[in-house]
Structures are given as C-alpha cells and as structure tokens.
C-alpha positions in Angstrom: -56.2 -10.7 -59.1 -54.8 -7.7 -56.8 -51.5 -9.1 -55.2 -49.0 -5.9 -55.0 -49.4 -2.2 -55.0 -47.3 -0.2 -56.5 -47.0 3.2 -54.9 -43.5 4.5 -56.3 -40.9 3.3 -59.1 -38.5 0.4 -58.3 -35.2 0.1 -59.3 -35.0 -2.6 -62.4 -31.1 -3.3 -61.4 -31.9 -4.0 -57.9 -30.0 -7.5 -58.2 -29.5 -9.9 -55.4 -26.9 -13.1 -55.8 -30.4 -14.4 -55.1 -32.7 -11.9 -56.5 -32.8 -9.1 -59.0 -35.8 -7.2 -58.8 -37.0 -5.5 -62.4 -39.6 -3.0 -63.4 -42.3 -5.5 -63.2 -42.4 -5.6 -59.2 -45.5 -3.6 -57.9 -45.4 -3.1 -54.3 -45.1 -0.5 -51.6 -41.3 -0.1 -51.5 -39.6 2.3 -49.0 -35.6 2.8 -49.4 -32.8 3.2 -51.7 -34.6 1.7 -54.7 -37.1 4.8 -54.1 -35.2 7.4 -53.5 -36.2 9.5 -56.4 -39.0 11.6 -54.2 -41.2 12.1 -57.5 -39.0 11.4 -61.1 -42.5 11.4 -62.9 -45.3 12.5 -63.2 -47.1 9.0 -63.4 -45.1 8.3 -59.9 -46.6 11.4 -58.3 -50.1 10.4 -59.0 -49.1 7.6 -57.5 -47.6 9.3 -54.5 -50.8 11.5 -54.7 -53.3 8.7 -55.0 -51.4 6.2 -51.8 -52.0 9.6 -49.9 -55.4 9.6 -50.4 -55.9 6.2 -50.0 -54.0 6.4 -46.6 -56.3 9.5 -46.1 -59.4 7.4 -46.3 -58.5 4.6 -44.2 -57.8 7.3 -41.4 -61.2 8.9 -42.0 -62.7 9.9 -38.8 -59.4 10.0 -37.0 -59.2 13.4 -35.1 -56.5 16.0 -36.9 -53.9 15.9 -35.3 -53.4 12.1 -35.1 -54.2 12.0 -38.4 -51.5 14.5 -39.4 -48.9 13.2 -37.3 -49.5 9.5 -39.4 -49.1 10.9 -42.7 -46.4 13.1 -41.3 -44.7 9.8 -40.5 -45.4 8.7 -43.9 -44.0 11.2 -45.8 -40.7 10.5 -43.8 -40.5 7.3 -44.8 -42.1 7.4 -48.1 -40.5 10.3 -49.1 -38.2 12.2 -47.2 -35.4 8.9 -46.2 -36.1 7.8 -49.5 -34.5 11.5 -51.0 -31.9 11.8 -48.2 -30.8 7.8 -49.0 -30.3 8.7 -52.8 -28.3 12.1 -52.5 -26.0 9.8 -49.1 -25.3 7.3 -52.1 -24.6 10.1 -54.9 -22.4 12.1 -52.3 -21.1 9.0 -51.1 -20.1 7.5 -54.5 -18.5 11.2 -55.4 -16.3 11.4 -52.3 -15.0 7.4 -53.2 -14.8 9.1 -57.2 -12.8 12.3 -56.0 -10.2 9.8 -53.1 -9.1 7.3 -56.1 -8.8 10.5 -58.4 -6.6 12.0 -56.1 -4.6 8.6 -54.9 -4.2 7.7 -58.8 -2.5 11.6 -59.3 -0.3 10.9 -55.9 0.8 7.6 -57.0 1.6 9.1 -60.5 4.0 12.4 -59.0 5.6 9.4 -56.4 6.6 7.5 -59.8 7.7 11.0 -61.3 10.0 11.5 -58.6 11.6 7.8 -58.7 12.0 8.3 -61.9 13.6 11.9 -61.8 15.7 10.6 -58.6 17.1 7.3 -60.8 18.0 9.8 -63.2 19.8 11.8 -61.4 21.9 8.9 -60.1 22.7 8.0 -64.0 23.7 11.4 -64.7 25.8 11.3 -61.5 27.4 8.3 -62.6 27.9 9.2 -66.8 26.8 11.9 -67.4 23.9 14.2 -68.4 24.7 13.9 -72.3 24.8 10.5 -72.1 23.0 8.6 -74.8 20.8 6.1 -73.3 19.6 5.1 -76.9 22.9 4.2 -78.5 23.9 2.6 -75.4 20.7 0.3 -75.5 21.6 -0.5 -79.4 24.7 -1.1 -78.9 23.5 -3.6 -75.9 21.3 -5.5 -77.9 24.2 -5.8 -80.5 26.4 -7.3 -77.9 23.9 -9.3 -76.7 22.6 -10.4 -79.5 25.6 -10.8 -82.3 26.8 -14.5 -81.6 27.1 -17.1 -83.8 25.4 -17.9 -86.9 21.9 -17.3 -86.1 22.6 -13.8 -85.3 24.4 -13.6 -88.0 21.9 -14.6 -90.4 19.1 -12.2 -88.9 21.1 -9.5 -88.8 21.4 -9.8 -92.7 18.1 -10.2 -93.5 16.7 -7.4 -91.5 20.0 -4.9 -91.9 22.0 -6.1 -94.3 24.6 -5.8 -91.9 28.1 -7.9 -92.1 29.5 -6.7 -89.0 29.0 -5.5 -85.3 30.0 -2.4 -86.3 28.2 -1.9 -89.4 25.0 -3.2 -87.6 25.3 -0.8 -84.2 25.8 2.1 -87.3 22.6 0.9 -89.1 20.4 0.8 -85.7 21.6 3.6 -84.5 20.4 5.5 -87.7 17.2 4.3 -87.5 17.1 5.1 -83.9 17.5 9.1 -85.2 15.4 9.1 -87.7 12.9 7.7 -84.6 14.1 9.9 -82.6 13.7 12.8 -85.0 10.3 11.7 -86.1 9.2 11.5 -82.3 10.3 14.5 -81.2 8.5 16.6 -84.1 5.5 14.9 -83.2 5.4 15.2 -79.6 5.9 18.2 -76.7 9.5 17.3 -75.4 8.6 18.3 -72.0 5.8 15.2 -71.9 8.4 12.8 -73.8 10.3 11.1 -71.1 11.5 8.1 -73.2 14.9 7.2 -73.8 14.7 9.4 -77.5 15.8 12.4 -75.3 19.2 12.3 -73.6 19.4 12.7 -70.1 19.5 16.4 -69.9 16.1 16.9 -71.8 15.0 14.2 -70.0 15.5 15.9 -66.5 13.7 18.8 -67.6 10.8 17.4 -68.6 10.2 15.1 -65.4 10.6 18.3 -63.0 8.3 20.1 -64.9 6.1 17.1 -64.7 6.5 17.2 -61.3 5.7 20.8 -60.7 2.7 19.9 -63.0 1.7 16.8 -60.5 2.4 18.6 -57.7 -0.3 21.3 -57.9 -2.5 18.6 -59.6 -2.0 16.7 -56.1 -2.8 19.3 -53.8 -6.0 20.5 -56.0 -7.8 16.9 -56.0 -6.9 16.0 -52.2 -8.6 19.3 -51.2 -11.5 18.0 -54.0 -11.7 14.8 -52.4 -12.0 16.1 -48.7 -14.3 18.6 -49.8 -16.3 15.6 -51.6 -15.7 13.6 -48.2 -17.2 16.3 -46.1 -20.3 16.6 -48.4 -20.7 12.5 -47.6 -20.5 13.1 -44.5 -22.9 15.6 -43.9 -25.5 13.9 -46.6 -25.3 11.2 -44.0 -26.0 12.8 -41.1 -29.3 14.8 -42.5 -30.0 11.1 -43.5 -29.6 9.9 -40.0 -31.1 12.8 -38.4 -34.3 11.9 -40.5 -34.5 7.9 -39.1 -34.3 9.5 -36.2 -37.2 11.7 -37.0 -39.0 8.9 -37.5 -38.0 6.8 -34.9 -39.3 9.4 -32.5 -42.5 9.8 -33.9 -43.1 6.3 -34.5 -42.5 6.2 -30.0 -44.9 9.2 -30.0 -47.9 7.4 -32.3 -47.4 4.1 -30.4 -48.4 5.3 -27.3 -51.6 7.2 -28.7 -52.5 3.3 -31.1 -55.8 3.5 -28.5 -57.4 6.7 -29.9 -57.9 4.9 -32.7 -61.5 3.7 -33.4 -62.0 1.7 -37.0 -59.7 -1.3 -37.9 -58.8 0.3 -40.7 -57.4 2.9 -39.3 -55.6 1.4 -36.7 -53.5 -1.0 -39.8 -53.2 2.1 -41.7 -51.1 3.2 -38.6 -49.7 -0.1 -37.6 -48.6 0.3 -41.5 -46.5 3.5 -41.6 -45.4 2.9 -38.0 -43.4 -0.7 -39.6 -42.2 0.9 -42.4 -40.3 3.7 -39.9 -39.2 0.4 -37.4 -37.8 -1.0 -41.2 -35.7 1.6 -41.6 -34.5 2.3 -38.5 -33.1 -1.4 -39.2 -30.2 1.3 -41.0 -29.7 2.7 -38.2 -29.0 -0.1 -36.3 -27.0 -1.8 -38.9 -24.6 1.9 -39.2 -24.0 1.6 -35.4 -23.2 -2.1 -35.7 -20.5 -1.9 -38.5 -18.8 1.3 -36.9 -18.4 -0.9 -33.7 -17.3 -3.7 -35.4 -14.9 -1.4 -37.6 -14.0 0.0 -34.2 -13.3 -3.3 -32.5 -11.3 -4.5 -35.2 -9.3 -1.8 -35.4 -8.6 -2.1 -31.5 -8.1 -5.7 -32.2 -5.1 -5.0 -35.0 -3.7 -2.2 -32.7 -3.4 -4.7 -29.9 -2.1 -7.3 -32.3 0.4 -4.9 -33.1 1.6 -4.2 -29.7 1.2 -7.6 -28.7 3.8 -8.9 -31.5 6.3 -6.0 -30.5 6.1 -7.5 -27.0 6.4 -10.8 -27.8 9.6 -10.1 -30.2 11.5 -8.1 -27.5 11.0 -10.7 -24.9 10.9 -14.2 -26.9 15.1 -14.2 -26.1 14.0 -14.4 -22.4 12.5 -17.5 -22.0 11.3 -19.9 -24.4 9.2 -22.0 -22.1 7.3 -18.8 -21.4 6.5 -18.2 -24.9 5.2 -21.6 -24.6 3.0 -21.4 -21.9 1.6 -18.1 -23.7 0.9 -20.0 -27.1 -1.2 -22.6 -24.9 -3.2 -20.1 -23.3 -3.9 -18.0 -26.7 -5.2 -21.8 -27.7 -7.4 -22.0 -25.0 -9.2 -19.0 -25.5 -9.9 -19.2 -28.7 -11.4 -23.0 -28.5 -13.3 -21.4 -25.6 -14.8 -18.7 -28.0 -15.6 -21.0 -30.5 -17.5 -23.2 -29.0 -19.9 -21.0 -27.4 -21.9 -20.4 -30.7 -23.0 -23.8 -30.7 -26.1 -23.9 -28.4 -29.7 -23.7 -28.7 -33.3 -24.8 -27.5 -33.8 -28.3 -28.8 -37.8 -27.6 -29.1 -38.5 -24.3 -27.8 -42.2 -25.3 -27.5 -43.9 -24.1 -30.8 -46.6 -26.2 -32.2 -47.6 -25.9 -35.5 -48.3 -22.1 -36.4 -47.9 -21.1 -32.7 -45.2 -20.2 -32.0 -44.0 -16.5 -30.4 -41.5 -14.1 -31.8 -38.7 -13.8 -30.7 -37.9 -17.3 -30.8 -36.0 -19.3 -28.6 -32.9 -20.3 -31.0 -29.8 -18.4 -29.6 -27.6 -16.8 -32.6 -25.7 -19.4 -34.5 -27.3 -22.1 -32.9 -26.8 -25.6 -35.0 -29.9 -27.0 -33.7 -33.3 -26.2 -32.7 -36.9 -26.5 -32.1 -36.2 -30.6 -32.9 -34.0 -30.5 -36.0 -30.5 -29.2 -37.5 -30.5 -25.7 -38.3 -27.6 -25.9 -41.3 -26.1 -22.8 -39.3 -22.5 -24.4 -40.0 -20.7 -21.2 -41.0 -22.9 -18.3 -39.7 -23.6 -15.7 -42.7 -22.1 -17.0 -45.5 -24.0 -14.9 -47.9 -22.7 -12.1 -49.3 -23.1 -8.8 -48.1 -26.0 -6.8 -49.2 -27.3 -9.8 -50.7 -31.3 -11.0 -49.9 -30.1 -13.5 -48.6 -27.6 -12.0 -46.5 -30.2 -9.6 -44.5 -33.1 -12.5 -44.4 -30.1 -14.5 -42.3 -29.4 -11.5 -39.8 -33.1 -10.8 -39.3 -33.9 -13.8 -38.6 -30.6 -14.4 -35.7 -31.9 -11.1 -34.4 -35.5 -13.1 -34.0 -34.0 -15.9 -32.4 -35.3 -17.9 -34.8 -33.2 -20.5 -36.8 -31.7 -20.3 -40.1 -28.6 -22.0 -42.1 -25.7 -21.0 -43.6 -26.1 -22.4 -47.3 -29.7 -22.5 -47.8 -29.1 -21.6 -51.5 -30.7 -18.5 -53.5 -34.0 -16.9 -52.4 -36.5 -19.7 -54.5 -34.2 -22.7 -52.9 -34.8 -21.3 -48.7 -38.1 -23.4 -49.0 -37.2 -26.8 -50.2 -33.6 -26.1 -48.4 -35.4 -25.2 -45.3 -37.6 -28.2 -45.6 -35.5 -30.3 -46.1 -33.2 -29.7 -42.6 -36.7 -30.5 -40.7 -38.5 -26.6 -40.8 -42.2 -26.0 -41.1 -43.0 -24.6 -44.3 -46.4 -23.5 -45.7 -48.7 -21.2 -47.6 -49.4 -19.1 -43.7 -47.8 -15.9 -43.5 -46.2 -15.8 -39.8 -44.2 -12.1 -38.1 -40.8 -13.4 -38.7 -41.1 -16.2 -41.3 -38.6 -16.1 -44.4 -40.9 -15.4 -47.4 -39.4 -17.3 -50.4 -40.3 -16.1 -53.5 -39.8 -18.5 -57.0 -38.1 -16.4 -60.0 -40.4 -14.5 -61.6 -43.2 -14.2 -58.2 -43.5 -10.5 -57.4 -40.6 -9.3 -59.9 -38.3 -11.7 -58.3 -35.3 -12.8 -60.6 -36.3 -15.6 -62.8 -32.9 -17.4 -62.1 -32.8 -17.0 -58.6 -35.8 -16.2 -57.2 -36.0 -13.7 -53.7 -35.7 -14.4 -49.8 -37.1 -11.6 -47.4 -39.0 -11.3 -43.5 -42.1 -10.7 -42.7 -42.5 -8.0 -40.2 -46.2 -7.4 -39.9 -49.0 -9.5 -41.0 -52.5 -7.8 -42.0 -55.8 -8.8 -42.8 -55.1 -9.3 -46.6 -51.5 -8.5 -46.8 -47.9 -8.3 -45.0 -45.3 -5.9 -44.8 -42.0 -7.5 -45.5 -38.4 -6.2 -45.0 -35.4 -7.0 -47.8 -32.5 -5.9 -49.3 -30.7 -6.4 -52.9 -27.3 -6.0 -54.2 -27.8 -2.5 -55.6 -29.2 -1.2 -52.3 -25.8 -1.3 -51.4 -26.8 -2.7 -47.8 -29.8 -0.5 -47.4 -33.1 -2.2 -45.7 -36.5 -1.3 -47.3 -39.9 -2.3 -46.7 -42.7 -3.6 -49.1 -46.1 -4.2 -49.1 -47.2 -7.4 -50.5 -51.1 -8.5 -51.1 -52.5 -11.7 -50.9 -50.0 -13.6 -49.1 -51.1 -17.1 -49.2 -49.8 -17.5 -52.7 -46.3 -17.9 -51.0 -44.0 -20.0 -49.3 -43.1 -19.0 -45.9 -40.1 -20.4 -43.8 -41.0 -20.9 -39.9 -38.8 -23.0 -37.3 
C-alpha cells in the first residue's frame, strides 16, 4: 500500500524528545533535514522524477503559470533547503571560531594572573627564590609531628631527622627537576621546578605567544560571524522569494482548469506558507530577545533608582512593592480565558478556532494548558503546541511524547479520530511513518487533499527549523481536533 512519497533524503538523526525520524521515513520533506540540494544520484532521480510528476499534474496549464509553480517549487524544494544547510554550517563555524577564541582569551587572562602573582613574590623574596625547597621544607614542617610521621618518614626516606628528611626530598626534588627540564622546553614549563626568574620568562613569552594567538582568532571568529550572518540573510531573502510568489500564484488559483492541477498548486503554494513559518518564528525570537533585553536594562535602572532612594522613605518603597504585586497578578491572570464551546460539532468546525492562547478551557472541556509550552524547544512537540495556539485551537501543556497526544488528548475531553482535519495534531505511534519506536511523532496538518495531507513539524536536529511533508493515505492516523 502507497502511504508516503519520498522525493528527497531525510535525515536519520532527526530526533525529537518525542520523535526521531530515521532513514525509513518516505515522504515529501522540505527543510533542514533536506538541505543537501542533490547528495546522490539516486536522490536526483528523485528530484528529477517529483518534477515530472508535478509536470504532469500541471499539464495543460498555460506556460507561464506553469513555470512560475515549479519555479516556486524549486525554492522550496531546493533552493531554502541549500541556503538552510550552508546558514547551519556557517552558523555552527562562527559558534566553533567565538569559543576558540574565548577559550585562547581566557587562557592569556590566566597567563597574566599568573605572571602578575609572580611578580608580587619576587617583589616580596626574591626572583632566585626557590619555590621547590620552600614547598619541601613546608610539608616537612607540616608534616613531621609525632610518631606517625615519624614512622612514615622512615619507611619512605629512611630519614631520622627533620633535617635529614628536608635534605633527602630536596634531592629527589633535583633529580625531578633535572629530569624535567631535559625533557621539556623551559619556556612552556611554568611549574615550580624553575625558580622564579625562569619562570617569569617563560610566562611573558607565553603571553606574547597568547597575545597574537588572541587577536588572530577574534578576527577568525568575526570573520566566521559575518559569513553567518550573510548565509542568513541569502536564506531569508529566499522565504521571501517565496512568500512573494506564493501572493503572486494565489491570486491567478482561477486560471486553473483540472483538479489536479489546481492541488498540484495548492501543494507547492503550502509548502512556501510552511516555511515562511521561519520567518515568522526569526522575527518573533529577535523581538522577544529584544524585549527581554529592554526588560533587564530597565531592571537595571530600576534597582539603581530604588537603591539611591530607599533611605528616603520606607513607606514609599512599600507602596511601590504593592503596586509591582498588582501588576503582575493582573498579568497573570489574563491568560486564563477561553470560549467554553465555540460551536463546533463533530468534524465541523472552522480554523481558526475560537480558543484564545493559553486558554485552560474550551469548546466544553479542560484543555491541560496549565503551564503554556512546556516542551522543549525544537522538539515535535514543542512546534505542534505553538501551531496549534496560533490556530486558536486548544492544546495542553503535558500531553506526553508524540504517540501519547491521542490518548492524552482524549482523555481531557478532545475529539479524536481516523478524519484528517486543517489544523488537527497528527499523532503518529513509534515506528508509523519513520516515527521513533520509543516515542512516536506529533505534527499539524496544514492542507488536506483528496488522498493525502500536507503536514508541518519539526525535530531536535532541525535545530528549530519548520518543514513540510507530504503524507498519503491519511486515515491510517490519529488526529487530535478540539
């Protein structure tokens, strides 16, 4: 029986806390997982033969239409899929370069404490101070009291006497000494078998050394930065691309005569609204980065206010501690709404729904939205919860791994069947479609066709990335509602 189609290679370590996909998943996958344009040649026959197939189903459209589609295609096919994978790589080199570099800083910071103590030793002693017979003779003093001592210092030096033992161990801490030195370059050796003098040297040419090492990587790691950053924005310029294009082909749906044709469009022109889901995610995180940083900056300036004037008045510190209180009850509690029934019956109901963002109850039962996302980022899991808030339709906090959202969902008062539905959780058992045999998958349906759905998800090795996939014969599936 037919149920995926594979059109390029999917990433066997795609894991997500809830689902790992493997080599065995067959399906039309757009994203991270693909972004190797055409690793093989069995994959470009593949690419080749999904073209042609895409061809056919658009036979009789007029040219032009017909090459703006597969234009569209290729973007998200193969083009995002490319620009996704060298964003990562440059990405991933840039963080490589930045810890190189910080590791190297951190390194010539710990050369000059140690070059500064120094200095204050030599300032105190000497520079020809020996810092070995001095840590012998320590241990003697330290250690040569009563009996016990005594008694090991025979057995291991045969020694009678302080003296005889401070001798002994400071012989064998020459003949160390000597040994170490012929064995290593004295200007690396910065252990106490050189006296201070040597010592000195060697740490300031380490310095010099760390110095240049320093300057090289930070300019490595900015150049490595920049790369990123540009990687990203050919990336975003692409979604773009497609987002445009996916405007321009909506608007010309009606010149379009054969069903077929019209879901081969309808097709390409989800998989472009999929991965503009990036885009949108990108813009969200850089606000939220934004706001928080705002947020600690305020906090900031708002402590250094508070501490100059809490000698003023302490009942007006008061009164600001109760208003703080106020607002934040006030912000808490308005997350706790929804539509109690929102009028769907059975399978009709419309998308968007009417379940307000972290609403604990909705269309007639508890939503188990206790704790808003609790799942962790990037996981299936994670995105199937944000999809479906930006739906308005209801999901919970701890509804388990991808193959537990069914019974979970069930359980809390949902309808669940085998009827696909545009915004329905699809929750896939281990093993269905490639899905993890531990933990199974969780993903959304975005389009439902005459034999098959278009789905979005995400996995832990996607790194937060969305990606669409084409999944045949849907009724073999559970599907989360309302």
């Amino acid at each position: 029986m037919k149920q995926t189609k594979r059109v390029k290679a999917v990433s066997a370590g795609m894991l997500c806390a809830t689902m790992a996909f493997t080599g065995g998943i067959v399906a039309t996958t757009t994203g991270a997982q693909t972004a190797q344009a055409v690793s093989s040649y069995s994959e470009y026959q593949q690419t080749l033969a999904s073209s042609d197939a895409l061809k056919a189903q658009l036979a009789g459209v007029n040219s032009a239409l017909q090459n703006k589609i597969l234009e569209l295609n290729d973007l998200v096919e193969n083009q995002i899929p490319a620009a996704q994978k060298a964003a990562d790589a440059a990405a991933d080199a840039a963080e490589s370069a930045k810890q190189q570099a910080d590791a190297t800083a951190d390194r010539l910071d710990a050369a000059k404490k140690d070059k500064s103590d120094l200095e204050a030793k030599i300032a105190e002693t000497g520079e020809n101070y020996d810092d070995a017979k001095a840590a012998v003779a320590q241990l003697a003093r330290s250690s040569f009291h009563g009996s016990d001592a005594s008694d090991v210092m025979d057995v291991v030096t045969n020694a009678k006497t302080t003296s005889e033992f401070v001798d002994k161990m400071q012989s064998e801490a020459a003949v160390t000494r000597s040994e170490t030195e012929a064995a290593n370059d004295a200007a690396t050796t910065l252990s106490d078998s050189m006296n201070r003098k040597q010592r000195l040297e060697a740490i300031e040419q380490q310095i010099t050394v760390l110095k240049q090492q320093t300057a090289d990587q930070a300019a490595a790691a900015q150049q490595a930065s920049a790369d990123a950053s540009a990687k990203q924005t050919s990336l975003n310029t692409l979604r773009e691309q497609g987002s445009a294009q996916q405007a321009s082909l909506e608007s010309q749906q009606s010149s379009l005569k054969t069903a077929a044709a019209k879901e081969a469009a309808q097709a390409v022109m989800m998989k472009a609204q999929i991965d503009a889901y990036n885009l949108q995610l990108q813009k969200q995180r850089a606000a939220a980065a934004a706001n928080a940083a705002a947020a600690a900056a305020q906090g900031q300036s708002t402590k250094a206010s508070s501490s100059t004037s809490s000698s003023s008045s302490s009942s007006s510190s008061s009164k600001g501690s109760s208003s703080s209180s106020g607002s934040s009850s006030s912000s808490g509690g308005s997350s706790s709404g929804g539509s109690s029934s929102g009028g769907a019956s059975g399978m009709n109901y419309s998308v968007p729904g009417s379940c307000a963002p972290g609403s604990t109850y909705c269309y007639g039962h508890a939503t188990g939205n206790t704790n808003g996302n609790a799942y962790p980022w990037s996981q299936c899991t994670w995105w199937a919860y944000i999809r479906r808030q930006q739906l308005n339709l209801p999901v919970g906090s701890y509804l388990g791994n991808g193959q537990d959202w069914a019974n979970s969902a069930r359980a809390l008062g949902y309808l669940v069947n085998h009827t696909p539905h545009v915004g329905a959780a699809i929750s896939l058992r281990g093993g269905q479609l490639g899905a993890n045999a531990k933990y199974g998958h969780v993903a959304i349906v975005e389009q439902v066709n005459s034999n098959s759905i278009i789905i979005s998800e995400t996995g832990a090795s996607l790194q937060g990335t969305i990606v669409s996939r084409t999944i045949y014969n849907p009724g073999l599936y559970w599907y989360v509602h309302y």
